[in-house]
N, C-alpha and C positions, 0 to 999 in steps of 0.2 A: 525337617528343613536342613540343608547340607549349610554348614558354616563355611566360610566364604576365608581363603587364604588369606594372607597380610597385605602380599603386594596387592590384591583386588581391593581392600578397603580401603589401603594409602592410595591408590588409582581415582575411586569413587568419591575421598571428603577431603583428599592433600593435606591433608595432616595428619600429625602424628604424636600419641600421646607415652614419655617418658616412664619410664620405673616409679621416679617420685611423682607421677601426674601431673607434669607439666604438657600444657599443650602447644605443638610447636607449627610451624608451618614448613612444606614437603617443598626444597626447590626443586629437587634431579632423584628420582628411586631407580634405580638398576636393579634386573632379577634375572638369579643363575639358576643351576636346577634346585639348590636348596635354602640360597640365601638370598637378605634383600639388602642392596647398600646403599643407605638415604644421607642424602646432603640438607641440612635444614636450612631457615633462613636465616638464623643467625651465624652459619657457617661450620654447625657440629656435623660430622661425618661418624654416622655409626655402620656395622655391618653384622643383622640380625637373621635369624634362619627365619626361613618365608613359616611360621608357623598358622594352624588356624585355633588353634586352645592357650594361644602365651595370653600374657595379662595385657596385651599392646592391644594383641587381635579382641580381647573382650572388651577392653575399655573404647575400641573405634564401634565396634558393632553396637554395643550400650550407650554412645555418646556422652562416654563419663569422662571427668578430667579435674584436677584440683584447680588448676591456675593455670593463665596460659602464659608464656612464656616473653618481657620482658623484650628482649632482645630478637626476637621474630616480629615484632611490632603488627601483632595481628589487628585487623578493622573489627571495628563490634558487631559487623554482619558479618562477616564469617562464623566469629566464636556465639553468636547468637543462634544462626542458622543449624552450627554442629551441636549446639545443646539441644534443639526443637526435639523430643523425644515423640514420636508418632503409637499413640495406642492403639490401640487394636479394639476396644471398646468405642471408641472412637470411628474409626473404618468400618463396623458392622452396620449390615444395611438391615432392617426387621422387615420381611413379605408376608402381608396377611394373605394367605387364600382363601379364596371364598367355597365354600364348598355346596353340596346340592345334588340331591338324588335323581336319578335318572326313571324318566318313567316305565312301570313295569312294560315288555315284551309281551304282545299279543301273541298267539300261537299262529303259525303259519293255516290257512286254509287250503284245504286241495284241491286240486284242480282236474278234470275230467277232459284227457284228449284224447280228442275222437283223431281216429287212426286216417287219413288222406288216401283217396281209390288213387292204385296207380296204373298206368297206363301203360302196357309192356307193349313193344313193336320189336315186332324181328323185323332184321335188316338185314341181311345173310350180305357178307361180306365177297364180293367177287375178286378174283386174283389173277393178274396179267403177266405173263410170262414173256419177258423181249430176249429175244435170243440175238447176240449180235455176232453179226457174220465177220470172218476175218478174211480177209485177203491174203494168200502168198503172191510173193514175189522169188524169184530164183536169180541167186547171183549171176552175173555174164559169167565168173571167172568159175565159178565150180562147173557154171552148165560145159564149157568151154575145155574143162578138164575128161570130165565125163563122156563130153562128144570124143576125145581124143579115146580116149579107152575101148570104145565100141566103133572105133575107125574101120571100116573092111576094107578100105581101097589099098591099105598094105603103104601106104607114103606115110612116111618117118617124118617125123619136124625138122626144121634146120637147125642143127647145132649153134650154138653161139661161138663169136672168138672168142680165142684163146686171151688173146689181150684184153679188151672188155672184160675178164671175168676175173683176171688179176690185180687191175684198177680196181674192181668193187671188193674184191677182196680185202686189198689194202687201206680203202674205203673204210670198211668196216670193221677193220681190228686197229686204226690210227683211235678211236675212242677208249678202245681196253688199253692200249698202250697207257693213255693218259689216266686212265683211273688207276693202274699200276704203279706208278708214278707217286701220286698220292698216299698216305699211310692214315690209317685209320684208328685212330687209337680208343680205348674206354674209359669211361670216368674213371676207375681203377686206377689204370696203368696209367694216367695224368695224374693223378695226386701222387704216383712211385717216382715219375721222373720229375715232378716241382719236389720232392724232399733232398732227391740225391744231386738239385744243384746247388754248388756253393753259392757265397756270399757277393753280388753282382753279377754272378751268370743271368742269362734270359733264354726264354724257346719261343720259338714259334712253328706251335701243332700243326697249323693249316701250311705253313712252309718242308716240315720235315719230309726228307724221304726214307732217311734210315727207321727199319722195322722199330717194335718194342723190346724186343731179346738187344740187338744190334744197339741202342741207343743205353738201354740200363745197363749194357757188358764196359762199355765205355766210360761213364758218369762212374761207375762202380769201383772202377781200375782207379780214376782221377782222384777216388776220395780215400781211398788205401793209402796213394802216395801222398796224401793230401796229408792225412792223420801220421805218418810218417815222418813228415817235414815237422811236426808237430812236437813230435818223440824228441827229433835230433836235436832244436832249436832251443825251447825256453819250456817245455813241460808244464808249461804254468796254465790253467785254468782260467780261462777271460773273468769271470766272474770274482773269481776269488783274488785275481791279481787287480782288478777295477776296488775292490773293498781294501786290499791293503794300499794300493793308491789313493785312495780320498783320505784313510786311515793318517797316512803319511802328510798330507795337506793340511787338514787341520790340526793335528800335532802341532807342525810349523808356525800355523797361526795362532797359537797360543789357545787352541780349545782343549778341554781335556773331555778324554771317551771315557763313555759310561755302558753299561749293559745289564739290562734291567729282565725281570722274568718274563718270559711268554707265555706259561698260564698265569691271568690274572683274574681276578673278581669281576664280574660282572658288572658290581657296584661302580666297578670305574667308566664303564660303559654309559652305566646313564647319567654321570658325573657328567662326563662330555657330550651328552643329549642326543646322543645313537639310540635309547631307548623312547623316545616321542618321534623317531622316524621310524613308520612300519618297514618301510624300504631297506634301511640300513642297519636295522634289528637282526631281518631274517641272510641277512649277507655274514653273521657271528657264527662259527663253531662252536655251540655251547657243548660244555664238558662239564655232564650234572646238572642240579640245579643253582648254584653260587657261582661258579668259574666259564672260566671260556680262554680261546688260544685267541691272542691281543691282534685284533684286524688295524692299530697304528701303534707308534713308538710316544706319541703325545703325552699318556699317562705316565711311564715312569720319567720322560725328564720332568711333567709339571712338580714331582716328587722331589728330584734331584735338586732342580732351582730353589724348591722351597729350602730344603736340608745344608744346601750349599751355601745361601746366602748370605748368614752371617761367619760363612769359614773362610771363602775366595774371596780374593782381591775383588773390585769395583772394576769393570763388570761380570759378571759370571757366563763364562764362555763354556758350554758341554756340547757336545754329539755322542749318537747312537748310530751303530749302520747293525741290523739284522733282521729277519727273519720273520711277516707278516701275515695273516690267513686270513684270507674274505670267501667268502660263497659267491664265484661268479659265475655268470651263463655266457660273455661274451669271450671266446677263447681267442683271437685276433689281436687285443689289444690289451687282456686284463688276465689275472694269473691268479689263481685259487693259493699258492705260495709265492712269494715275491721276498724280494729284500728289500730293506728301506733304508733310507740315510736323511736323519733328520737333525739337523745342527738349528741353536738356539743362545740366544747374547739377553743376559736382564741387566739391569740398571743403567749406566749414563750412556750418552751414544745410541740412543735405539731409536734410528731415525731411519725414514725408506732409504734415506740415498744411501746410510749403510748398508745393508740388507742388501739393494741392490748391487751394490760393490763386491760385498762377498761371493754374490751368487756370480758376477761376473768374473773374478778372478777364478773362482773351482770350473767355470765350463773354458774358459780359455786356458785352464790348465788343463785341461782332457780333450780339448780339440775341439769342441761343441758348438756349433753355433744355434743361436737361439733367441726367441726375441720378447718382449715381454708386454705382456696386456692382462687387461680389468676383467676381476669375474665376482663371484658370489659361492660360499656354499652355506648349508644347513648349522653345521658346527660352529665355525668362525665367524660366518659375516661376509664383509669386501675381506676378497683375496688379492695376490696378484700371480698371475700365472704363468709359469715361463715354455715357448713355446718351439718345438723344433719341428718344422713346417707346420701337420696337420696335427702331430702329437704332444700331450703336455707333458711335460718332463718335470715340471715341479708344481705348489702351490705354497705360498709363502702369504705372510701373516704377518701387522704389523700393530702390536697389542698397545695397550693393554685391552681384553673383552671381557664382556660381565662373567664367563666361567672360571674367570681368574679366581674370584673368590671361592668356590667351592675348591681351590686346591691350597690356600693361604698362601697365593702369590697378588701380593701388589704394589708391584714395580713393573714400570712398562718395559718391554721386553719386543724381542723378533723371530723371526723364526721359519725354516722354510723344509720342507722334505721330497726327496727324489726316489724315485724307483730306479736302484741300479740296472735291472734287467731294459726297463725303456733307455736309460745312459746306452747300454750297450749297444741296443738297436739301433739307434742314431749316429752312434761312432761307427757301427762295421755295416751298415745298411743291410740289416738282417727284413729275412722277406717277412717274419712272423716273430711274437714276441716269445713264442716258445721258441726258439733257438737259440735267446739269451741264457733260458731259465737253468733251472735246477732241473735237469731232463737224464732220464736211459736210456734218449732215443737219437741226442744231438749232443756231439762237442765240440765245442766257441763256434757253434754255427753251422756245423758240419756236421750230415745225418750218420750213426752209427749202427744201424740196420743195413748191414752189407750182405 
């Protein structure tokens, strides 16, 4: 018989029985992936690991207790009903069968069959042959041809005009003209000329007249001088110049940066419950059987906060911005390597209209516009999402949630994270989000395959 967790028996009888065996009664239980954190009803707040072999778990399952507890003011039916110990001796039902032999099997007797006279008749099969006749018919215009050919009276046809024959002419190549007109291009050479255009250009296939040599010689020259303008002006890297700009913001705001390892334990994985999602399991780069490259930044600030908290002032202000790996299939919108920026505030002040404050100072400091609405995930809970038209650009969090225990944080706290490559796209209206990324094939948006 599988012994049954903590939080399932504190679920099943609401209470809960003490180290010294006192019995208490369960107002509020919270369960994280490891631990469970009970509020009694005398007001005692413990927080115990969900175990199913502790003396809590034996003493709920056995319905044992010394005394019950004073100050929970339990009714004598409850603490009656949790002492009713149910046996097992008790529950067994006894089925007598009656039992009783079956009467012996006769032997089969056999049986003599007379074989049926059968009756054969030929019927010889006759076979009808329809032949169907075909008709010709002889076109006017060949027969007409042919009479011409076996003419003997020596008279020649009349020539046609000269005009007449130049109208149908022209007739007839006014259609080539216009399919010449038209340029034909292949799926190939469409996805060569959507890479080599910048950032706001547009085409239209069905409108072009210029060839495919002729339009990529062109687009080609443009991105040369393009990457040029690049060289002369600020050399700077969109990306890397977007991180030491957020880098510089929160500075200003009084947050301090942290930067945490990116192979981590796996173990932190299912600390944040990416391990009970098959989904979000197999999206991890595991490396071995213990580690993996960190698909969020979540783990090492929950680390930080906690380490921090009795060092920093009231409240503890950190950010991270780097380096992320998920396993994704949709290349459009989601990036197998990304960067991330995930800034985070614990103790006084951690209220939404904070949160939202911050988030709106950092995108009106980048130019952003954005808007913000209610969602859900798996991890967290209620998020809140910030949205630039159909993409989301952040998801933000506003704590304290029962995972807090399993990282020995509890102080309510906020928190929100950004993919800079999406920041990017949104700022330079890039047509795909590889053209933000970390790429050998595009710089600040511009294809480098010339």
């Amino acid at each position: 018989m599988e012994r049954k967790p903590l939080d399932t028996l504190i679920g099943k009888n609401g209470l809960w029985v003490s180290r010294n065996g006192h019995l208490h009664g369960v107002k509020s239980c919270q369960t994280s992936q490891k631990y469970v954190r009970i509020e009694m009803d005398c007001g005692e707040i413990i927080t115990v690991r969900n175990s199913r072999t502790s003396r809590s778990a034996r003493a709920l399952r056995n319905h044992k207790f010394h005394k019950p507890c004073k100050r929970c003011r339990l009714s004598d039916d409850r603490i009656n009903e949790f002492s009713k110990k149910i046996s097992r001796k008790d529950e067994a039902e006894i089925k007598i069968v009656r039992s009783f032999r079956l009467p012996p099997e006769k032997p089969a007797e056999p049986v003599n069959v007379k074989p049926a006279a059968v009756n054969e008749t030929d019927n010889p099969a006759t076979h009808i042959h329809n032949e169907s006749r075909a008709g010709i018919t002889a076109d006017s215009s060949t027969y007409h041809r042919s009479a011409l050919k076996h003419n003997t009276s020596g008279s020649s046809p009349s020539k046609p005009n000269s005009s007449s024959t130049k109208k149908a002419k022209k007739t007839s190549l006014q259609p080539q003209q216009a399919k010449s007109k038209k340029t034909e291009f292949t799926p190939l050479q469409k996805n060569r000329i959507l890479s080599l255009l910048g950032p706001g250009e547009m085409i239209s296939f069905s409108k072009e007249k210029r060839s495919f040599a002729e339009l990529e010689s062109t687009l080609t020259i443009q991105r040369k001088k393009d990457i040029r303008e690049m060289y002369e002006d600020s050399r700077e890297n969109l990306l890397g110049k977007l991180e030491r700009t957020i880098t510089e913001f929160f500075v200003d705001m009084g947050f301090l940066e942290v930067k945490s390892p990116i192979l981590i334990p796996f173990e932190y994985m299912e600390r944040m419950g990416v391990g009970e999602d098959k989904k979000l399991s197999e999206q991890i780069f595991r490396v071995g059987d213990n580690m993996c490259l960190r698909p969020m930044l979540a783990p090492g600030l929950y680390n930080h906060l906690r380490k921090f908290d009795n060092v920093l002032p009231d409240p503890v202000r950190i950010f991270e911005i780097g380096p992320c790996y998920r396993k994704e299939s949709d290349g459009n919108s989601h990036l197998e390597e990304f960067t991330m920026l995930n800034f985070c505030q614990m103790g006084s002040n951690c209220t939404r209209d904070e949160l939202e404050y911050l988030i709106k100072e950092l995108l009106d400091f980048l130019g952003i516009e954005f808007e913000i609405a209610e969602d859900s995930c798996m991890v967290y809970g209620d998020t809140i999402d910030v949205m630039h038209k159909k993409m989301e650009l952040s998801s933000a969090v506003v704590g304290p949630v029962p995972m807090d225990m399993d990282w020995g944080v509890d102080k309510p706290w906020i928190g929100a994270g950004f993919g800079l490559e999406r920041l990017l796209k949104a700022k330079h209206d890039f047509k795909n989000i590889k053209r933000a990324a970390r790429s050998e094939s595009y710089y600040n948006g511009i294809s480098i395959n010339l």
